[in-house]
C-alpha positions in Angstrom: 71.3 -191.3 222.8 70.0 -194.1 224.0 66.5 -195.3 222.1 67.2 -193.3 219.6 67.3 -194.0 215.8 70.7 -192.8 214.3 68.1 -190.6 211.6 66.7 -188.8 214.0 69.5 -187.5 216.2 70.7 -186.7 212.8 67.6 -184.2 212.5 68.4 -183.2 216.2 71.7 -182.1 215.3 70.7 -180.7 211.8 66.9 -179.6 212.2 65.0 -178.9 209.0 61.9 -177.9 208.9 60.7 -181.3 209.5 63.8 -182.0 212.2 62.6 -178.7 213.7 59.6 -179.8 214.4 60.9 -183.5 215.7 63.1 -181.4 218.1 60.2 -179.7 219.6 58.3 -182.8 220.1 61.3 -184.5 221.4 62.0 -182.1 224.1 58.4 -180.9 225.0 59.0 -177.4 224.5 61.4 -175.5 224.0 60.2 -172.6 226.6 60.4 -173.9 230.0 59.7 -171.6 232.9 62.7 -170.0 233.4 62.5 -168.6 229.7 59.4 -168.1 229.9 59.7 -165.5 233.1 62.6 -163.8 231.2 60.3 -163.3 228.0 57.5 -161.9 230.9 60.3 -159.7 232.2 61.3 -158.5 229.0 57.8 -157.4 227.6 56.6 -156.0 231.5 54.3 -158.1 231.9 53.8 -160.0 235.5 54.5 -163.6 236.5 52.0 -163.9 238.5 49.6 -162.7 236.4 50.4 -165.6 233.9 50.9 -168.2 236.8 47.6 -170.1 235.9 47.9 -169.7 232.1 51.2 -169.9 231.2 51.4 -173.6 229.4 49.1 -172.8 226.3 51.0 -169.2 225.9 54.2 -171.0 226.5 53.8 -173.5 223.5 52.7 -170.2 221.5 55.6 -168.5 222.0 57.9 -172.0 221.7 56.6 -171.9 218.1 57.3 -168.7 217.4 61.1 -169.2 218.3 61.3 -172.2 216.3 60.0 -170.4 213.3 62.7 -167.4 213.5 65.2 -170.1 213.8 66.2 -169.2 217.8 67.2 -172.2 220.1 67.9 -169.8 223.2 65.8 -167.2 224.4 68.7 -164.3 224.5 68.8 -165.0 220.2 64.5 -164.8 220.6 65.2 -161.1 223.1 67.6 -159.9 220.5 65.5 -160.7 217.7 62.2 -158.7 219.3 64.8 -155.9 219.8 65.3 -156.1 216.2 62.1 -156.6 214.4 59.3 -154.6 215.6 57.0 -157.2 213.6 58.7 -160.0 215.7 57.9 -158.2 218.6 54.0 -157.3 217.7 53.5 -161.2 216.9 55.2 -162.1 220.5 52.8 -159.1 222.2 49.6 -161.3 220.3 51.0 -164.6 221.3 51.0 -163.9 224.6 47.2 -162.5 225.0 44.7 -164.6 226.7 41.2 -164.7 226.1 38.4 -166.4 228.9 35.4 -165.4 228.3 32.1 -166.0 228.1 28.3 -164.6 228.6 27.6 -163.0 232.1 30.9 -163.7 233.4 30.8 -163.1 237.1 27.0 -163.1 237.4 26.9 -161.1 240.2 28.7 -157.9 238.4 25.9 -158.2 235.6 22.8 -158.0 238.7 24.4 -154.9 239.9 24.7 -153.2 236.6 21.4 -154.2 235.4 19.7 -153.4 239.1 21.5 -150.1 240.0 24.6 -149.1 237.3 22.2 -148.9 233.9 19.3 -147.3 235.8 21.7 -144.6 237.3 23.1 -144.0 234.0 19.7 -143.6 232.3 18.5 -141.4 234.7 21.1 -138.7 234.3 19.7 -137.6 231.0 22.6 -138.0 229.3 21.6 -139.0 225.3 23.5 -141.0 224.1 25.5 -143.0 226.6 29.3 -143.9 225.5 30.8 -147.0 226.9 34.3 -148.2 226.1 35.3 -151.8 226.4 39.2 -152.2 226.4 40.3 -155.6 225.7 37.0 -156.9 224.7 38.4 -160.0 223.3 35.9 -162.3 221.2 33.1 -159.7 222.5 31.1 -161.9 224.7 31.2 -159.1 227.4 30.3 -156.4 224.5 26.7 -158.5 223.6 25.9 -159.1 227.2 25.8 -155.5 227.5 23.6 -155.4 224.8 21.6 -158.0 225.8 21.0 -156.4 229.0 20.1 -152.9 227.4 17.2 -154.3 225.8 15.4 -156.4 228.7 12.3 -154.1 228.8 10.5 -152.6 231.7 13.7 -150.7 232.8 12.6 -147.1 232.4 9.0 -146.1 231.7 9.8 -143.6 228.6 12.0 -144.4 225.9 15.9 -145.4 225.9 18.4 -142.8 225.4 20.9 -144.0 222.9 23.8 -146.4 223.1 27.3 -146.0 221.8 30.0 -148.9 222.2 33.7 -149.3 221.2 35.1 -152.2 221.8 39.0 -152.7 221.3 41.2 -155.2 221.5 45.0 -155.5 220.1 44.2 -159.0 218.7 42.5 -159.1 215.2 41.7 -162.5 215.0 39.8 -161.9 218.2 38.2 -159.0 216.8 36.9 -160.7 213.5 35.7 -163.3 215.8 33.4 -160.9 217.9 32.3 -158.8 214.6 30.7 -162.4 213.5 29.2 -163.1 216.8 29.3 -166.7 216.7 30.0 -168.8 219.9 30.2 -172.1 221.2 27.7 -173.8 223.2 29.7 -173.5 226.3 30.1 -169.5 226.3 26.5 -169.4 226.7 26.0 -171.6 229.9 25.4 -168.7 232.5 22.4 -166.9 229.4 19.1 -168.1 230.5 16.9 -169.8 228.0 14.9 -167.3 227.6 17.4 -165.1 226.8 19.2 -167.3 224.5 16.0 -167.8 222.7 15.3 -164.3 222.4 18.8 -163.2 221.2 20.9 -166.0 220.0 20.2 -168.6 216.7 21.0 -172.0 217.2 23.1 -173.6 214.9 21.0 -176.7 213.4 23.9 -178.9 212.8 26.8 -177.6 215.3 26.7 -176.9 219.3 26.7 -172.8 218.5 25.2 -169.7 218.4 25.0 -167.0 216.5 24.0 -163.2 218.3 20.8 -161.8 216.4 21.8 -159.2 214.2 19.8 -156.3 215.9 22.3 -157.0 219.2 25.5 -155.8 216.7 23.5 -152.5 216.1 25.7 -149.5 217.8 29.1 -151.3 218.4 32.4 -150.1 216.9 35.2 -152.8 216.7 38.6 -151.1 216.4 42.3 -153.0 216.6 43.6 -150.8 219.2 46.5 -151.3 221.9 45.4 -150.3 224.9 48.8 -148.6 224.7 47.9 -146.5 222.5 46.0 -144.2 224.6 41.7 -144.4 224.9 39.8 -143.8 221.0 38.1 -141.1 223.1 36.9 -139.2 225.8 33.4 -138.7 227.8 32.9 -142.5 228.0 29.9 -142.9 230.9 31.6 -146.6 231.4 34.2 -148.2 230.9 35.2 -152.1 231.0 39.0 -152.9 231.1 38.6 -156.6 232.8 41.2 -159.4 233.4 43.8 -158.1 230.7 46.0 -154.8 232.4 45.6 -155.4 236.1 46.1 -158.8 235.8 48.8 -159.3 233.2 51.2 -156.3 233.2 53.5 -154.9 236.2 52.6 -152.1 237.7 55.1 -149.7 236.2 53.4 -150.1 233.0 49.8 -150.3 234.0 49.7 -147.1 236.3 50.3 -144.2 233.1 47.2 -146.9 231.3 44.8 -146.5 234.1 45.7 -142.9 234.5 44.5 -142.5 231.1 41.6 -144.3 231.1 40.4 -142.8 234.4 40.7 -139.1 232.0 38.3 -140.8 229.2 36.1 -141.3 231.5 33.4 -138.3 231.7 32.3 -137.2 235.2 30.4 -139.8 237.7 31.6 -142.5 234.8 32.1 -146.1 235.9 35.1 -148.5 235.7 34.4 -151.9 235.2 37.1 -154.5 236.6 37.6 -157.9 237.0 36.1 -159.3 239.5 39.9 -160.4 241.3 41.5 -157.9 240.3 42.0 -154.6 242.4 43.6 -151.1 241.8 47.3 -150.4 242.6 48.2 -148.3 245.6 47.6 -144.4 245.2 45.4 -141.4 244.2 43.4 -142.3 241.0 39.9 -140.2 241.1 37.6 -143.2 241.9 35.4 -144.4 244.2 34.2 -147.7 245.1 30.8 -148.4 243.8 27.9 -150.0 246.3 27.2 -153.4 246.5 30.5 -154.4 244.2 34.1 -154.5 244.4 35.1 -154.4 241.2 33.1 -151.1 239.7 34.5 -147.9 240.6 32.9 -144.9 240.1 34.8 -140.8 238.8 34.6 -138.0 241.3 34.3 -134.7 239.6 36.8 -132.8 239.8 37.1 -130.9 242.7 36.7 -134.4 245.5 39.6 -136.0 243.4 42.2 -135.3 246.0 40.0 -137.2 248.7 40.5 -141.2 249.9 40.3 -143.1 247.2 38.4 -146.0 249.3 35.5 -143.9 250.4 32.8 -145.3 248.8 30.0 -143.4 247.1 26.6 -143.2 248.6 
């Protein structure tokens, strides 16, 4: 071992804790890619999908193995076979949350321009939306944010009901405090940051006012799991199943969240993401790629690409 000290090819061979740790730091990490894409594999979820944001869930996952004591990734396979609690922590390890406020601004114009006015307009009371995998909950308060710019309707608003789920709790807790750095907020204008958000005196951060939590249920839920209802008038599942799951495993999900949906209800995609091949009951929505609209019923059997007037 050449440039070595003798003590610490000693912790090499015989990791402790504290050798454990030396070995990881010695060699990297102990995931490279090629464990890594058997882990993927293993759990159904894509390669590509994780192409871009693999080295932070890779480290993740590297310390994981190191804690349950397994050098190669067949001992790390074995043991998630084992331990459904080994296997939960690996699902959380490997979520990834980017997000912020108004991501993908054009998505937010159309909603706020044609989506929320339709929606209004169909006299539904209240309205039901369902965000799956809302992460910290940026995407939850922009909603909520754009709800209240006045001027949209000339009587009053009918009411607003939101669940937002995620599997991860930590997430979760974060989003129920509604506290974010300064750099989530880059795409808010100021007067909407001014109206909405209170600035941290001493820390680049904001807190969401508490009037904008009013009418949002937080749930742990797997997407998994099956919807937490039904008659939702929109639904945002963004940049979490279509990108990071194969499609074996994400076709049964998006057959079941198409059901939730009630009648003429939107989903709300990423904005590079697109759905798999076949009939699903949706149409494109106007003016943006990634909001699809429910046929009732009776037009489900029709082309799935003809877009609604």
């Amino acid at each position: 071992m050449i440039g070595r000290d003798p003590a610490d090819a000693a912790q090499v061979r015989n990791p402790g804790p504290a050798g454990a740790a030396r070995a990881l730091s010695d060699t990297g990490c102990l995931v490279d890619d090629e464990t890594f894409f058997r882990l993927l594999d293993h759990l159904g979820l894509s390669r590509r999908g994780y192409r871009k944001v693999r080295k932070g869930v890779k480290k993740r996952v590297a310390r994981h193995m190191q804690e349950r004591g397994c050098r190669r990734v067949d001992d790390y396979l074995g043991l998630l076979e084992r331990s459904r609690e080994d296997r939960r922590r690996c699902e959380l390890l490997t979520t990834v949350s980017i997000s912020r406020f108004f991501r993908d601004r054009r998505l937010w114009e159309v909603l706020e321009d044609r989506v929320l006015p339709e929606l209004i307009a169909s006299g539904k009371d209240p309205l039901r939306v369902w965000f799956a995998g809302c992460a910290s909950g940026e995407e939850v308060y922009s909603l909520r944010i754009l709800w209240e710019r006045p001027g949209r309707t000339p009587g009053p608003l009918p009411g607003l009901e939101i669940t937002a789920t995620d599997l991860n709790p930590a997430l979760l807790e974060r989003a129920r405090q509604g506290v974010y750095p300064a750099s989530s907020l880059e795409e808010v204008p100021d007067g909407l940051k001014a109206a909405w958000f209170e600035a941290d005196p001493k820390r680049p951060r904001y807190a969401v006012k508490p009037a904008l939590k009013e009418g949002i249920t937080w749930l742990a839920r797997d997407l998994f799991e099956g919807p937490p209802g039904t008659g939702y008038d929109m639904l945002f599942c963004r940049n979490n199943l279509l990108t990071y799951h194969t499609e074996p495993r994400i076709r049964p999900v998006l057959e079941a969240l198409v059901r939730s949906l009630a009648p003429g209800g939107r989903l709300i995609v990423g904005s590079h993401e697109s759905l798999p091949p076949g009939e699903l009951g949706l149409a494109p929505c106007p003016r943006i790629g990634c909001a699809y609209r429910k046929r009732p019923e009776r037009q489900g059997r029709g082309n799935r690409n003809a877009a609604l007037d």
